[in-house]
Structure formats: structure tokens, C-alpha cells
C-alpha positions in Angstrom: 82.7 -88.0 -88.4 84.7 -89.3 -85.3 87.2 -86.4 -86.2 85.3 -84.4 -85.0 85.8 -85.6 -81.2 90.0 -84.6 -82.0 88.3 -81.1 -83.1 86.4 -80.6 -79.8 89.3 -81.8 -77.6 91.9 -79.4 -79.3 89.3 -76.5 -79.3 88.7 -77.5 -75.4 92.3 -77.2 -74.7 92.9 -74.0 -76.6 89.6 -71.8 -75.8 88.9 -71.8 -72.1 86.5 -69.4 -72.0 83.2 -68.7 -74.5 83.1 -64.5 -75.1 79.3 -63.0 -74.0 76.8 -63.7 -77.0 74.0 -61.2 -77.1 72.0 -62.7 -80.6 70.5 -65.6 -79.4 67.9 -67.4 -81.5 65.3 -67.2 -78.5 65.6 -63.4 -78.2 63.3 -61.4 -80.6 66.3 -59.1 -82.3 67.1 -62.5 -84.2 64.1 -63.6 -85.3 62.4 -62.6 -88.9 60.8 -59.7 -89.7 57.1 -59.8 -88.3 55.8 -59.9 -91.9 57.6 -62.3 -92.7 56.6 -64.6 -90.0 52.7 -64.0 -90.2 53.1 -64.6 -94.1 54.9 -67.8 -93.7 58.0 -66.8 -95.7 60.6 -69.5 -94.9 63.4 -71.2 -96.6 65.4 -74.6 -95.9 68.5 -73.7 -93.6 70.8 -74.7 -96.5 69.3 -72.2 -98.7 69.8 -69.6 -96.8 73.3 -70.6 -95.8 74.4 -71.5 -99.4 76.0 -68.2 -100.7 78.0 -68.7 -103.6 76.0 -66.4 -105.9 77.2 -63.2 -105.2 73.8 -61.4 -105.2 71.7 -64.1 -104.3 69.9 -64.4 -107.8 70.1 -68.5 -107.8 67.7 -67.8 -105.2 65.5 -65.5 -107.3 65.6 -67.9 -110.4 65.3 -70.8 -107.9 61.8 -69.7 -105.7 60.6 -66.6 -107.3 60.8 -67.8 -111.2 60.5 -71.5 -110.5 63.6 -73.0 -112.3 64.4 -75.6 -110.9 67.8 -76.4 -109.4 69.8 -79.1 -111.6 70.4 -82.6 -110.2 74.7 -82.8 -110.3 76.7 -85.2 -110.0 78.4 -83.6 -106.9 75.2 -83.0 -105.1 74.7 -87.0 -105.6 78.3 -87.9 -104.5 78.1 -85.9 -101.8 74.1 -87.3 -100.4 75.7 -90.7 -100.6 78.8 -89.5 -98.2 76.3 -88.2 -95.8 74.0 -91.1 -95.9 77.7 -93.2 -95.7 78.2 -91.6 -92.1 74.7 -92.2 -90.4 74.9 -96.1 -91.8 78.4 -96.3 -90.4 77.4 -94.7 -86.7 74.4 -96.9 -86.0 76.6 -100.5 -87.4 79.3 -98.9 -84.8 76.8 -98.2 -82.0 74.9 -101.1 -82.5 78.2 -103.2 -82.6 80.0 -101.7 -79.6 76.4 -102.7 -77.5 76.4 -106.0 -78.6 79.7 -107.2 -77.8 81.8 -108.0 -75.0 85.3 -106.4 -74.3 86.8 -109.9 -74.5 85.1 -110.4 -78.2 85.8 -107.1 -79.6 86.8 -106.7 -82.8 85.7 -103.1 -84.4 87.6 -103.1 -87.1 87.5 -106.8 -88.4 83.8 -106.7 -88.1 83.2 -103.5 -90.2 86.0 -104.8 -92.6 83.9 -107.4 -93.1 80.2 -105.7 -93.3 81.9 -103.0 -95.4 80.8 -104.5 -98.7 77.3 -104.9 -97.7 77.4 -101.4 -96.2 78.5 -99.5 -99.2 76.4 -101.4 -101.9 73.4 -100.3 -99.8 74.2 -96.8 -99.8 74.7 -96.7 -103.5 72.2 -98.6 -104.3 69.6 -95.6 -102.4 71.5 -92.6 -103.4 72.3 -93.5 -107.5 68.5 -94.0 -108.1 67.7 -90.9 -109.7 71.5 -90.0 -111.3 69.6 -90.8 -114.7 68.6 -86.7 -114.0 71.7 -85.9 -113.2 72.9 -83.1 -115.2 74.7 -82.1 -117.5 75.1 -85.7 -117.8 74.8 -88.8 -116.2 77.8 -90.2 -114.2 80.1 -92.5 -115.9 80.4 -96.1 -114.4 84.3 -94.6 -114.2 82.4 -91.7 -112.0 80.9 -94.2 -109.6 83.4 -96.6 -109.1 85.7 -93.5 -108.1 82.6 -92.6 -105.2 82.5 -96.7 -104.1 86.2 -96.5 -103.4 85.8 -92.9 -101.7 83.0 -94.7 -99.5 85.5 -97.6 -98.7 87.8 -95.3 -97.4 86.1 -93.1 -95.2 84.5 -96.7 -93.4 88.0 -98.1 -93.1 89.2 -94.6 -91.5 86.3 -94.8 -89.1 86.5 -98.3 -88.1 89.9 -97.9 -87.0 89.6 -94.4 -85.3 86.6 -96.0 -83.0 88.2 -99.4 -82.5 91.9 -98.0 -81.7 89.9 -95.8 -79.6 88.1 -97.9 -77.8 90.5 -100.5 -77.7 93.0 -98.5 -75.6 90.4 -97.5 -73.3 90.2 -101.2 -72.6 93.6 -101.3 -72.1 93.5 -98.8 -69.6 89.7 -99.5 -68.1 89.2 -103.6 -68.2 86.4 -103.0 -66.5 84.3 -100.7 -69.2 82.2 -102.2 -71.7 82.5 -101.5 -75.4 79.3 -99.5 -75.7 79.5 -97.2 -72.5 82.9 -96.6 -73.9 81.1 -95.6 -77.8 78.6 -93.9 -75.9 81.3 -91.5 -74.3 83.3 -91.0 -77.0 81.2 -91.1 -79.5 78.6 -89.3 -78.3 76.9 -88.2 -82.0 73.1 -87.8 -82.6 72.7 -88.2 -86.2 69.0 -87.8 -86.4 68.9 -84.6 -84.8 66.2 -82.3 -86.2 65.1 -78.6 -84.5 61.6 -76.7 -85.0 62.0 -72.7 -85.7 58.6 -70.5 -86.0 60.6 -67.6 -86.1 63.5 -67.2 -87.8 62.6 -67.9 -91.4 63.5 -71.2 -91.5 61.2 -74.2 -92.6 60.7 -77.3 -90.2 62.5 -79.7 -89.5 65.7 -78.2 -89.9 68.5 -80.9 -89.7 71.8 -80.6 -88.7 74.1 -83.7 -89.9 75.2 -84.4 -86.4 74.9 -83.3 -82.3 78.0 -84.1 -80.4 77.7 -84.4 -76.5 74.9 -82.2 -76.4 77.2 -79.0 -77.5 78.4 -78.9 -81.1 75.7 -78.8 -83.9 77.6 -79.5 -87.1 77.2 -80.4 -90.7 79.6 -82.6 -93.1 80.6 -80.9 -96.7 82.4 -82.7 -99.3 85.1 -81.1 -100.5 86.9 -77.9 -99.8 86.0 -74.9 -97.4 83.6 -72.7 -98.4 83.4 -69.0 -96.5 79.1 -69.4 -96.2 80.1 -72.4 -94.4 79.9 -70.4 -91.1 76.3 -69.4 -91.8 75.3 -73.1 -91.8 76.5 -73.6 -87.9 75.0 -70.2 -87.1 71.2 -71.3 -88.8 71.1 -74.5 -86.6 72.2 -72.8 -83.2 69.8 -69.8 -83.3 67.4 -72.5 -84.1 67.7 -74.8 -81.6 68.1 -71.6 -78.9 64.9 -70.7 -80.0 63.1 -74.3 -79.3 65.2 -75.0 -76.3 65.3 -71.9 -74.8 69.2 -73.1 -74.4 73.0 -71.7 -75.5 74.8 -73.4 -78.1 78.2 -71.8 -78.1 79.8 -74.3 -80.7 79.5 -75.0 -84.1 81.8 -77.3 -86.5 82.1 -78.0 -90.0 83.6 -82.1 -91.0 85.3 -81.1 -94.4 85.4 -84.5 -96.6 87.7 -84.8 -99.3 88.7 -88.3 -100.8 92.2 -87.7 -102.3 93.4 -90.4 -105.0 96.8 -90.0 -103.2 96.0 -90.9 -100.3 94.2 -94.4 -98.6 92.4 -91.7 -95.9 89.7 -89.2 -96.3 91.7 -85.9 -95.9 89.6 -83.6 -93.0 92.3 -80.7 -93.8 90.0 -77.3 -93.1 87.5 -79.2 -90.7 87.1 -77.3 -87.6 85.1 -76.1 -84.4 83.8 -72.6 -84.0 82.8 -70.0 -81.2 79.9 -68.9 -82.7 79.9 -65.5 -81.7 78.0 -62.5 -82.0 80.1 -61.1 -85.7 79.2 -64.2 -87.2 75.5 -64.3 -85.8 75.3 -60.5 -87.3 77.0 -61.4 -90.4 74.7 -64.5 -90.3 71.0 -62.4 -90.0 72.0 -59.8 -92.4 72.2 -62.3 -95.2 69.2 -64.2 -93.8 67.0 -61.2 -93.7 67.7 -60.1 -97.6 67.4 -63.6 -98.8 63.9 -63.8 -97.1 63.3 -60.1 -98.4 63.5 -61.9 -102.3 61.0 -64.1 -101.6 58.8 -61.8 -99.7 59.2 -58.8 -102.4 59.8 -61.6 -105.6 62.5 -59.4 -106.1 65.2 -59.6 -108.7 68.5 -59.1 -107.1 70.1 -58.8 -110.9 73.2 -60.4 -111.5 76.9 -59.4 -110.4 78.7 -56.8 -111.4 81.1 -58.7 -113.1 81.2 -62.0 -114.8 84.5 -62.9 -112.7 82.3 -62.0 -109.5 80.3 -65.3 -110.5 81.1 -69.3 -110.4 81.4 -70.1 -114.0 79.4 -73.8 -112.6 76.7 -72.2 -111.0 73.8 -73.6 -112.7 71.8 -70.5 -113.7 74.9 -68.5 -115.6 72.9 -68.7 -118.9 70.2 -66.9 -117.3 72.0 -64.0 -116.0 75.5 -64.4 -118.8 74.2 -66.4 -121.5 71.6 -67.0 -124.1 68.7 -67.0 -121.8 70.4 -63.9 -120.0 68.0 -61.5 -118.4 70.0 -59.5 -116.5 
């Protein structure tokens, strides 16, 4: 997650200035359709912002028809990375607070509580993978996730010690926590009420850095609905605040088997201007429409148009087809 502070530093240095944003989320021509509001017709943020389907059907099938959305072995993996990254801040922050600069050690002391660290994390996020479909993870499958939760703490404790550890260097008179608490400057239980723009309550952003980048972590590999995702938490938190967020960023997570790192490759910080914002509210406003109307979108126009994992093909290509 402490990439993230490289992102902001490089996007500081190339972007000087932030273009004028008209859609913001406390401004009435973003919010939901009157109807829609008084009728209380809201979906969580990453529903809306989750657009593989091209015509939004798995969002038909999932709301209006009541099928429930699979339990996979990806959306397991990828709860445990998330719940991995909030551990691993609060061990840091509480760390950093605790110790003097003579006695720091960052990374021997999460080298050492790294164990501990990811057997709790494992231990909450594999209870259910008995429902995990279409089958239940091999103990091959999990031991691959332990040692993909290994590497991303031992990335992180040295990125926040080396960090911190030359500002030492440089500032013997700085503690270790005012230094986390600069650098480091993440809220990671960050949550945002919005009445009006269709969203339910809380909606929950994976992280907050320095009070101007709202940002989520995916595992894996970019996906283009990924911009909607940082759009739905700004016009959110504009609307509660009454205050600009011009920044948005995206941590992609992807444990390689060649490598001993996490690769962030595709990770990045974004203006979050008025195209995306538009491109954001049309997609917004007909996914709400679906659930309003209970309207069948039908399936794509082609079979190739669709992800051959999503996990209502049979109901629009196979047996069960409808469409």
C-alpha cells in the first residue's frame, strides 16, 4: 500500500496543476434521479463500478432475479490481500509509536510478527471457502495465497523501514512515529455517507492518503471499470464534505511466482476529471435504472463480447439461457 506514496510524489512532480471540475458530487446534476432517491434505489459502490458484463445483466440476474453471486476462489484470495494490508498498517503504525529512533528495527520486528500476522488473516478470510465455487481451494491453492501474503509484508516492511530509516539519517531529531505519520499518512478505515447518488451507506474506500487520494487495492491486472471505482468514492465524499477530491488511485496487486516482490505494474494516480465523472454517471444512472424498472438488459450481442468466467454465462449462453 506504501506504493502508493511513490505514486503521489511522481504524479506531484508531473501534474502541476488540477484542470476545472464542474461534476461534483455536492452539486445536484450528479446526484440520482429524484425517483430514485425517494424510492431508496441504491447499490454498493462496487456494484455499480464492476462493469465486466457488457450489458450489465449480472446485475439483472444478481438484484432483480435474486441469483446469488458465487463465492470464488479469487474473490477469497483477494478479501484476504485486503484484510493483509489494514493488519500490516496498524502493526507498522503502532510499531513506529512505540519505539524509539535508537531501538528501531522495522523490518526485523515484522520479520519476526510476520508468521503470527499471516496465520490470522487466513485463519478469518478461509472460513467460508467450503462455498467456494466451483470448488473448494486446494491446500496447493492456499499455500500459494500464504506465500503471496508473505511477500507483500516483507515488501512493506522494508519500503517503511528504509524509509524511515533514512529520514533518521538525515533528521536524528524525529521520532519513528511522526516520521510514519508523514509518510505514511493512510486511513484505512475510511468510510463516506451518500443520500444522493445511489449508493448505499457506508461506502468504503480501501484507503485515504494525506487527506487527498481516495483509492482502492485490486488483485491482479487492470481492469478499464477501474476508473469508476475512484470516481464513486469522490463524488461521495464531495457530497458529505461539501469538499474537492481531485485524486483518485488504483494499488494493482499481483503476486508473480518469478519474482520475491508483489509486482504494482499498472498501479497509478488519477485526475479525476470531468470525462471520467460523465463517463462515470452515465453507467451509474442505467445500472440504477435496472433496479428501479427490474429490467432485463438481455445479454450481449455476441458470445465473444462476454467473459467466458462470469458466473451467470449459463443463464444468458447455456442451459439455463434466457436470453
Amino acid at each position: 500500500m506504501y506504493f502508493v506514496a511513490y505514486l503521489l510524489d511522481r504524479h506531484s512532480r508531473r501534474n502541476k496543476e488540477i484542470p476545472p471540475v464542474d461534476l461534483r458530487g455536492y452539486k445536484t446534476s450528479t446526484w440520482a434521479p429524484p425517483d430514485y432517491q425517494s424510492r431508496g434505489i441504491a447499490l454498493p459502490v462496487n456494484r455499480i463500478a464492476y462493469s465486466l458484463c457488457p450489458t450489465f445483466r449480472d446485475l439483472y440476474f444478481e438484484h432483480v432475479k435474486r441469483i446469488p453471486r458465487p463465492l470464488t476462489w479469487s474473490r477469497v484470495a483477494g478479501k484476504a490481500v485486503h484484510t493483509l494490508y489494514k493488519e500490516l498498517h496498524k502493526a507498522a503504525r503502532d510499531y513506529c509509536h512505540a519505539t524509539s529512533a535508537a531501538a528501531f528495527d522495522l523490518i526485523d520486528h515484522l520479520g519476526r510478527e510476520e508468521p503470527a500476522l499471516v496465520d490470522r488473516v487466513l485463519l478469518n478470510e478461509l472460513r467460508e471457502i467450503d462455498q467456494v465455487e466451483p470448488r473448494p481451494p486446494t491446500e496447493r491453492d492456499k499455500e500459494r495465497l500464504r506465500i503471496d501474503l508473505h511477500k507483500i509484508v516483507r515488501f512493506e516492511a522494508r519500503l517503511i523501514g528504509s524509509t524511515i530509516e533514512r529520514e533518521i539519517s538525515r533528521l536524528p531529531d524525529r521520532r519513528p512515529g511522526q516520521l510514519f505519520d508523514y509518510y505514511f499518512d493512510f486511513n484505512v478505515e475510511f468510510s463516506v455517507d451518500s443520500r444522493r447518488h445511489g449508493f448505499t451507506s457506508p461506502a468504503t474506500p480501501d484507503f485515504f492518503y494525506h487527506q487527498a487520494v481516495l483509492g482502492d487495492i485490486k488483485v491482479g491486472q487492470w481492469q478499464t471499470y477501474y476508473d469508476y471505482t475512484m470516481v464513486a468514492y469522490a463524488l461521495a465524499y464531495e457530497e458529505e464534505h461539501e469538499t474537492d477530491i481531485d485524486l483518485g488511485a488504483i494499488l494493482l496487486v499481483e503476486c508473480l511466482r518469478s519474482r520475491p516482490v508483489p509486482s504494482h505494474k499498472g498501479s497509478h494516480i488519477e485526475i479525476l476529471d470531468d470525462h471520467r465523472r460523465r463517463r462515470f454517471l452515465v453507467v451509474r444512472d442505467r445500472k440504477l435504472e435496472i433496479i428501479a424498472e427490474q429490467m432485463d438488459p438481455g445479454p450481449a450481442e455476441h458470445q465473444e463480447d462476454c467473459d467466458r468466467h462470469c458466473p451467470y454465462w449459463d443463464h444468458c449462453w447455456g442451459t439455463t439461457s434466457n436470453g
